[in-house]
N, C-alpha and C positions, 0 to 999 in steps of 0.2 A: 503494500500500500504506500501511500504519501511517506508515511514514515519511513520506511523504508529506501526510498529515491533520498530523502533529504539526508539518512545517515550515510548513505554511498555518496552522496556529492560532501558532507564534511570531511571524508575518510580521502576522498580524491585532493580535497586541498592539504590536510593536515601530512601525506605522503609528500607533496612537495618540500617540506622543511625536514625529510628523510632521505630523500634521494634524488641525485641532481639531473629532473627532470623538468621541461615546462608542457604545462595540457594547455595544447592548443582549441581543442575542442570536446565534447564530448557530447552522447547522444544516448539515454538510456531508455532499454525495451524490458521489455516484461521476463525475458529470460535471455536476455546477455548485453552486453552495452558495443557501441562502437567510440575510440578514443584515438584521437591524433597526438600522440606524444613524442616530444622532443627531449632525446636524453643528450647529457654536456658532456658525459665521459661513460667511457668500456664498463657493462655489465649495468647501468646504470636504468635500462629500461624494463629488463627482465629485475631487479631488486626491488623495482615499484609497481611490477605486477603481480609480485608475487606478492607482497608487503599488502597490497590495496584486498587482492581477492581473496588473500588470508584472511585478513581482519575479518571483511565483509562476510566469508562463508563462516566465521567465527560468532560472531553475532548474532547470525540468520539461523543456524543449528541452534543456538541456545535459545532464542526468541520462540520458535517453532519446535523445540523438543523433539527434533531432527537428528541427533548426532550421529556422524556416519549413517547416513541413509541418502546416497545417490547423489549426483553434481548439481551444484548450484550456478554453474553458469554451463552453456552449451559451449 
């Protein structure tokens, strides 16, 4: 739901002062997102992907009482 969009897009800003990337765009669907990101240095785009959809599947399992039960994004 709403909530849900609003704690993905705080978790997309709050990764930028994690890793030295810029989001140039982003576009969220109901089961996966599209994102333009610009990373500034080596391994820097895979540490803020993994970092963002961490958190996010981290959340979403405990909110939904999900744990290990199947992928949260396609």
């Amino acid at each position: 739901g709403p909530a849900d969009y609003r704690r993905f897009c705080r978790l997309l800003r709050a990764g930028l002062g994690r890793c030295d990337v810029e989001v140039h765009a982003h576009c969220l669907m109901p089961n996966h997102i599209h994102l333009v990101v610009e990373p500034w240095e080596d391994g820097a785009l895979s540490a803020y992907m993994q970092w963002l959809t961490g958190c996010y599947a981290c959340y979403l399992r405990e909110r939904t009482g999900t744990v290990g039960h199947g992928h949260v994004f396609q």
